[in-house]
NUMIVEX-515219 format. One record per residue (C-alpha): residue number from 0; x negated, y, z; residue in three letters. Coordinates in Angstrom, 2 decimals. Layout:
NODE     n         X         Y         Z   res
NODE   NUM         X         Y         Z   ALA
...
//
This chain:
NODE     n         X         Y         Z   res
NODE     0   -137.20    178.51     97.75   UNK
NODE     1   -135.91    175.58     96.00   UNK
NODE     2   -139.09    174.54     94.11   UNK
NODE     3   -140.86    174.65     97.48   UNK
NODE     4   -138.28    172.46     99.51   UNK
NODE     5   -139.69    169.48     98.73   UNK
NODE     6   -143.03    169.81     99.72   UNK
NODE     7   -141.55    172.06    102.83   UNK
NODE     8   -139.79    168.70    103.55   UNK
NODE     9   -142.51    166.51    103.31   UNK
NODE    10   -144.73    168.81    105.79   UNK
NODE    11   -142.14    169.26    108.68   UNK
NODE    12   -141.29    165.31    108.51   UNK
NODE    13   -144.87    164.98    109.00   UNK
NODE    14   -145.32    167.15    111.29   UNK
NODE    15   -142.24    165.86    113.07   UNK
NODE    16   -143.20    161.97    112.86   UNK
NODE    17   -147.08    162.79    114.08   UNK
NODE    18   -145.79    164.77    117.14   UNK
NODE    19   -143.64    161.83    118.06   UNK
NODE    20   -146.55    159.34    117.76   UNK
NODE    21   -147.98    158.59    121.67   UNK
NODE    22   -151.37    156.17    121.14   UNK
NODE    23   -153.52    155.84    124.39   UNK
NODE    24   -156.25    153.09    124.62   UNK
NODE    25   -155.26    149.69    126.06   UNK
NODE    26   -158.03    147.35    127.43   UNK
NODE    27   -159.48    146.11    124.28   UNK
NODE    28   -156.48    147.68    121.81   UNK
NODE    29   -154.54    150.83    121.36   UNK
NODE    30   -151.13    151.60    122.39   UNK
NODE    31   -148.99    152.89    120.27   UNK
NODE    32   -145.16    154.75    120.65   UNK
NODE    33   -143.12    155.15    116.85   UNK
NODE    34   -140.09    157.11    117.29   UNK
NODE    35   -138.06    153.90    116.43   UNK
NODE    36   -135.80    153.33    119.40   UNK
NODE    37   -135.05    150.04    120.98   UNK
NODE    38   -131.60    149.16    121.71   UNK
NODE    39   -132.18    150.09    125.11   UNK
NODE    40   -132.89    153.68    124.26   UNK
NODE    41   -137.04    153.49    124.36   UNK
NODE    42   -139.12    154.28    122.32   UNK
NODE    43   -140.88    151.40    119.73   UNK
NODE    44   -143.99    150.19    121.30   UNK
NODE    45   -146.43    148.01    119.41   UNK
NODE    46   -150.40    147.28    120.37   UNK
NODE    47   -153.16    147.59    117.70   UNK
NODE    48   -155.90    145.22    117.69   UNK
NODE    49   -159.14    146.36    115.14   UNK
NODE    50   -159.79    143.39    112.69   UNK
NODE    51   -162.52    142.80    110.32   UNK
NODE    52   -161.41    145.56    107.44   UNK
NODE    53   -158.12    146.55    108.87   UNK
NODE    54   -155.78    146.00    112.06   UNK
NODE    55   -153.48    143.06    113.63   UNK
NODE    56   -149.85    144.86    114.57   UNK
NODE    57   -148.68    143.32    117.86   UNK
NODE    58   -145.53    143.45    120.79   UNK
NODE    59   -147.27    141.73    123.51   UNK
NODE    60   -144.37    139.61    123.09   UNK
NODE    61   -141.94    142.57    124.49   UNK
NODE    62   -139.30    141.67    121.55   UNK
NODE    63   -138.39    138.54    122.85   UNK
NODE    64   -138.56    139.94    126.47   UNK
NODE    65   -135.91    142.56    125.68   UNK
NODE    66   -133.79    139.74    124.29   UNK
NODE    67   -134.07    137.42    127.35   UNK
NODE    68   -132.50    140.00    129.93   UNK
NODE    69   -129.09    138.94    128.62   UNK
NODE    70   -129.46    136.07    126.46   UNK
NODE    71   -131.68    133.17    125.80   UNK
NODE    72   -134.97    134.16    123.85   UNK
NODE    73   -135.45    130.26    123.57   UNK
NODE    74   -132.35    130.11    121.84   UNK
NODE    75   -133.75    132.01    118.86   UNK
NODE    76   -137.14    129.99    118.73   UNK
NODE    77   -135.64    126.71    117.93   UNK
NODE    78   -133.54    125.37    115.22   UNK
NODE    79   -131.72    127.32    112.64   UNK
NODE    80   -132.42    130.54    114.59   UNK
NODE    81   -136.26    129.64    114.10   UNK
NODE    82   -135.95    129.19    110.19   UNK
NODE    83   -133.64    132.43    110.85   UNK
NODE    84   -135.91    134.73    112.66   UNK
NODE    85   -139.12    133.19    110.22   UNK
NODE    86   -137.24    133.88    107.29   UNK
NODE    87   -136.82    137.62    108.56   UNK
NODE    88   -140.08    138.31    110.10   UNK
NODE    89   -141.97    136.60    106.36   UNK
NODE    90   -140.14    139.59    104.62   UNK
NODE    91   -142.03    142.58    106.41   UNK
NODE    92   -145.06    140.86    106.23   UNK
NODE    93   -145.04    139.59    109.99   UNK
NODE    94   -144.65    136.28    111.80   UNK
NODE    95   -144.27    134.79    115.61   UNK
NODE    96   -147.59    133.46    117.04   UNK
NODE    97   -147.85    130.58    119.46   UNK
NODE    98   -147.95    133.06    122.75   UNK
NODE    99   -144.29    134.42    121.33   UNK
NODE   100   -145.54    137.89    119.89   UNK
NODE   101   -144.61    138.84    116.74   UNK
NODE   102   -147.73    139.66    114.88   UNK
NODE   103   -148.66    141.21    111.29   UNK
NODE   104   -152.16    142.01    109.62   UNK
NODE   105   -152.95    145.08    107.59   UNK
NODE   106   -155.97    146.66    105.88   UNK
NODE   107   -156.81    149.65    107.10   UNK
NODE   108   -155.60    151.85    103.92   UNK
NODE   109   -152.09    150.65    104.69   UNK
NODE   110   -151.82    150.89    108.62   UNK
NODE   111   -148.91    153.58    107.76   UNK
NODE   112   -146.42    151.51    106.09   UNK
NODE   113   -147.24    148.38    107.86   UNK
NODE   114   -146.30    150.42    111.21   UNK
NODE   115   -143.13    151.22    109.52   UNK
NODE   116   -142.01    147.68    108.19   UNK
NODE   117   -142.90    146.53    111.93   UNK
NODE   118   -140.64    149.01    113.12   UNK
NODE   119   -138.10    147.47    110.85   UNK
NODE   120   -138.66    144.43    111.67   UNK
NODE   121   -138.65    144.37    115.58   UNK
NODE   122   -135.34    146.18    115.23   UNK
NODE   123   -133.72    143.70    113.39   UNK
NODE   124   -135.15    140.69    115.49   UNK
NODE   125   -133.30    142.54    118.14   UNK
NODE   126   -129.84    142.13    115.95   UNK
NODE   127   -130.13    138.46    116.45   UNK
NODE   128   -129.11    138.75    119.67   UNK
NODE   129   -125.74    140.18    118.58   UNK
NODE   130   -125.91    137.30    116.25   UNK
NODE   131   -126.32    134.90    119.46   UNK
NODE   132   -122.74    136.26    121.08   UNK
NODE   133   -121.34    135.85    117.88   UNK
NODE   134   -122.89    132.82    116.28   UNK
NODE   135   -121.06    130.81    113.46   UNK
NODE   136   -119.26    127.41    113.79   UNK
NODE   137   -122.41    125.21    112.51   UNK
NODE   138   -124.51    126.92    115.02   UNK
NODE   139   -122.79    126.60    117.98   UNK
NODE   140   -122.30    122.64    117.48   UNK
NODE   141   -125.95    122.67    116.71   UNK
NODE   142   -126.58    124.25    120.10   UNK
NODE   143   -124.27    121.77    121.81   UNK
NODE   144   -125.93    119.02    120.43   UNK
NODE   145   -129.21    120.26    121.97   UNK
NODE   146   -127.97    120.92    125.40   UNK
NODE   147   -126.70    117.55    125.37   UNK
NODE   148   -129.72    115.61    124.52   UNK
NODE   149   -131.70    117.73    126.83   UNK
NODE   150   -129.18    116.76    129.59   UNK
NODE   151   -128.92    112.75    128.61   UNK
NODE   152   -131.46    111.90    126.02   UNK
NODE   153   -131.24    111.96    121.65   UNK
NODE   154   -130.85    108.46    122.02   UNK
NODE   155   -127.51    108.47    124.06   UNK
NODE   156   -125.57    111.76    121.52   UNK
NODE   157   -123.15    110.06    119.38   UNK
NODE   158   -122.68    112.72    117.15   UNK
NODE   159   -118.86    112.90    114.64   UNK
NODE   160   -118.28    109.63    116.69   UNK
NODE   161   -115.77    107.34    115.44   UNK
NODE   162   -114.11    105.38    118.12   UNK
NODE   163   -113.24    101.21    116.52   UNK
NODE   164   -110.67    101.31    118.68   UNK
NODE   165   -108.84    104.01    116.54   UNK
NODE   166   -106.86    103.33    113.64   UNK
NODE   167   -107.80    105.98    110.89   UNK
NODE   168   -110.84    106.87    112.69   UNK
NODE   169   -112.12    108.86    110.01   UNK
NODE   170   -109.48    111.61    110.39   UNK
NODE   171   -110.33    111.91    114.06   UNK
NODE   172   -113.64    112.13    114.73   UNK
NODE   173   -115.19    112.86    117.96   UNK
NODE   174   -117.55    115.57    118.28   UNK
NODE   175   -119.93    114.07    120.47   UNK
NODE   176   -120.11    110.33    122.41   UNK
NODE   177   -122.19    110.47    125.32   UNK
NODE   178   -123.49    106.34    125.37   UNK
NODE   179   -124.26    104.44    128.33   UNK
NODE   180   -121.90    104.49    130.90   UNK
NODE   181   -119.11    102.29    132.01   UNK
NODE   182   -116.42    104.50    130.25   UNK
NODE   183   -116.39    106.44    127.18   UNK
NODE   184   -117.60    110.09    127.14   UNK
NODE   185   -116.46    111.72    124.67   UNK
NODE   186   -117.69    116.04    124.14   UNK
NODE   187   -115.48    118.10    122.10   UNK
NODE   188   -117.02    121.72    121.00   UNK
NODE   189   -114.26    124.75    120.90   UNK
NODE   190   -115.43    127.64    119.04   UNK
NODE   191   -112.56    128.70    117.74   UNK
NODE   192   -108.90    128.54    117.98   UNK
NODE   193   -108.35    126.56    115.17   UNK
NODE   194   -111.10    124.08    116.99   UNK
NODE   195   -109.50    123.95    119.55   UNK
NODE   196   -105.95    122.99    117.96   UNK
NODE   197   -108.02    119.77    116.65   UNK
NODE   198   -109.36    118.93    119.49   UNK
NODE   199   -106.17    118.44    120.91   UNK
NODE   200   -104.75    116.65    118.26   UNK
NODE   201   -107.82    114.61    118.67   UNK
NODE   202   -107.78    113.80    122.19   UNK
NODE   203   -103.79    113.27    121.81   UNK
NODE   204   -104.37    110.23    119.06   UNK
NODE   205   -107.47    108.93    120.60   UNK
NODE   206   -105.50    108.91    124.26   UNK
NODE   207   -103.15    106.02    122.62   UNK
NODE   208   -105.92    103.83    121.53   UNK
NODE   209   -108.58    103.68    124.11   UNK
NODE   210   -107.41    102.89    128.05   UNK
NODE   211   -110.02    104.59    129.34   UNK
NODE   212   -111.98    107.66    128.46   UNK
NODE   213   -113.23    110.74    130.26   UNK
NODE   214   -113.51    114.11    127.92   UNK
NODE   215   -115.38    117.01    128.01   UNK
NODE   216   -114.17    120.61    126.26   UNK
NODE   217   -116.80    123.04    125.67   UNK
NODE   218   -115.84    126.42    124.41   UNK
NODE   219   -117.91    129.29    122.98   UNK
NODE   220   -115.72    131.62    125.11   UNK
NODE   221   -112.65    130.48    126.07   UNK
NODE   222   -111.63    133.88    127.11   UNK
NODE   223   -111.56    134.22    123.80   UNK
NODE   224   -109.17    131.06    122.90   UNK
NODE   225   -104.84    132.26    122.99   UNK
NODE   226   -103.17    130.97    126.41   UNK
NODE   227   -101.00    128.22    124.75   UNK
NODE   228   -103.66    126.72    122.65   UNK
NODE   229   -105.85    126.33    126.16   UNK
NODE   230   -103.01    124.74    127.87   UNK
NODE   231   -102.11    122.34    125.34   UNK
NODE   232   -105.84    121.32    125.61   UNK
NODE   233   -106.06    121.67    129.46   UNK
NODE   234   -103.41    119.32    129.43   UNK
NODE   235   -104.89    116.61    127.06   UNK
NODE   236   -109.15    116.98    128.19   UNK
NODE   237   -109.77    115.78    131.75   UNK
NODE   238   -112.92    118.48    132.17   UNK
NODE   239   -113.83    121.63    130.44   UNK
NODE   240   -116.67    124.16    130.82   UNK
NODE   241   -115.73    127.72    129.61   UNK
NODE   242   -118.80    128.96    128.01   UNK
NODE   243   -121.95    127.15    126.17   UNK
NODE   244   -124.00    128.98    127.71   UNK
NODE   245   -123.05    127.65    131.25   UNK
NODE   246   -126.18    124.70    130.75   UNK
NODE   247   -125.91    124.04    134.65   UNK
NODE   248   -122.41    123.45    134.54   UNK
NODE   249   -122.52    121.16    131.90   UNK
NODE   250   -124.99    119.04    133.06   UNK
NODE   251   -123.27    118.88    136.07   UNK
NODE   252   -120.01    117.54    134.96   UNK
NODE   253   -121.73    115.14    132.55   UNK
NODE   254   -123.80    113.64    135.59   UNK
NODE   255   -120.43    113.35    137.60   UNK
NODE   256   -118.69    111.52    135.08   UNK
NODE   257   -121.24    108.97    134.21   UNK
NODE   258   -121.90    108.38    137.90   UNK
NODE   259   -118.07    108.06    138.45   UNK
NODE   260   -118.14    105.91    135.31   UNK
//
């Protein structure tokens, strides 16, 4: 029995994987269901499109969809998410086309594996949104920096600011300076507790230089952030938005303080 296990193996995996497989004809391509399941419990689906000597592997741009029920797709398709989600998608062989579908080419000899390493691939795309709740210190300033020049403008982000008005300026930089209004503006970005610790130290020094400043706090989650560290900064930040992902609420208190300005 042991000599034939192997190729007993081989046959019921086959068997096993073919039964699985669902393909139907779609318009002008094929549809086609791997048993590769999708965080949300369904099965892979990818669309086959026939190509001169082989086939073009596509989602119909369903990967990012999936992503964008409970976080921003955008997010990923910009900046170092981009080279992030590049980098992965150039090791299976695949890419992300203009229309936002990730797409790979195969010959036709090697349809089998390329379906596989597609499967991979779209799986681990999906992981990126985990990396989204949980994304590192340089990302999250890099995320807050574009949220703020959306809001005001490149030309008005003053970013690792230091204030002349400060002695030893150097050792207290400001995050961000928002330029142009009557008053200064300064942005702080709280990802951590630690952040937030220097941020308070920060606004403390800067408070006995400078007359008059308005300050925003933005935290990754400041559920996240211990109850004494948030009320030492409550105490020293005039404004404060609890999550970066609150864009409207952001905008909103930046507009109010320049108009107040």
């Amino acid at each position: 029995m042991l000599h034939d296990a192997p190729e007993t193996v081989k046959r019921l995996l086959c068997e096993s994987w073919c039964s699985e497989l669902d393909v139907a004809e779609d318009g002008d391509s094929l549809r086609l269901s791997m048993p590769l399941l999708e965080p949300d419990g369904d099965y892979t689906t990818v669309w086959l499109r026939q190509t001169m000597g082989g086939w073009r592997i596509e989602d119909a741009g369903t990967t990012l969809m999936r992503i964008s029920y409970d976080s921003d797709a955008a997010a990923i398709t910009r900046g170092p998410r981009r080279v992030l989600l590049d980098k992965m998608l150039a090791e299976y062989g695949a890419r992300l086309d203009d229309d936002g579908q990730i797409v790979s080419e195969t010959e036709e000899q090697h349809i089998g594996m390329a379906l596989l390493r597609y499967g991979q691939v779209m799986l681990r795309v999906n992981d990126l949104k985990r990396w989204n709740k949980s994304r590192v210190v340089s990302t999250f300033f890099d995320d807050l920096k574009l949220s703020l020049t959306e809001i005001v403008g490149v030309e008005r982000v003053l970013e690792n600011y230091l204030a002349p008005e400060v002695p030893d300026a150097v050792d207290y930089p400001i995050d961000f300076a928002i330029a142009g209004g009557s008053s200064p503006l300064f942005v702080f970005g709280v990802p951590t507790r630690e952040r937030a610790r220097l941020a308070t130290i920060v606004l403390q020094h800067v408070d006995q230089y400078i007359g008059s400043f308005d300050s925003i706090v933005v935290f990754q989650d400041a559920s996240q952030i211990p109850s004494g560290d948030l009320r030492r900064l409550m105490n020293a930040a005039n404004d404060m938005v609890d999550s970066i992902e609150a864009k409207s609420a952001l905008e909103k208190k930046i507009r109010h303080r320049l108009r107040a300005a």
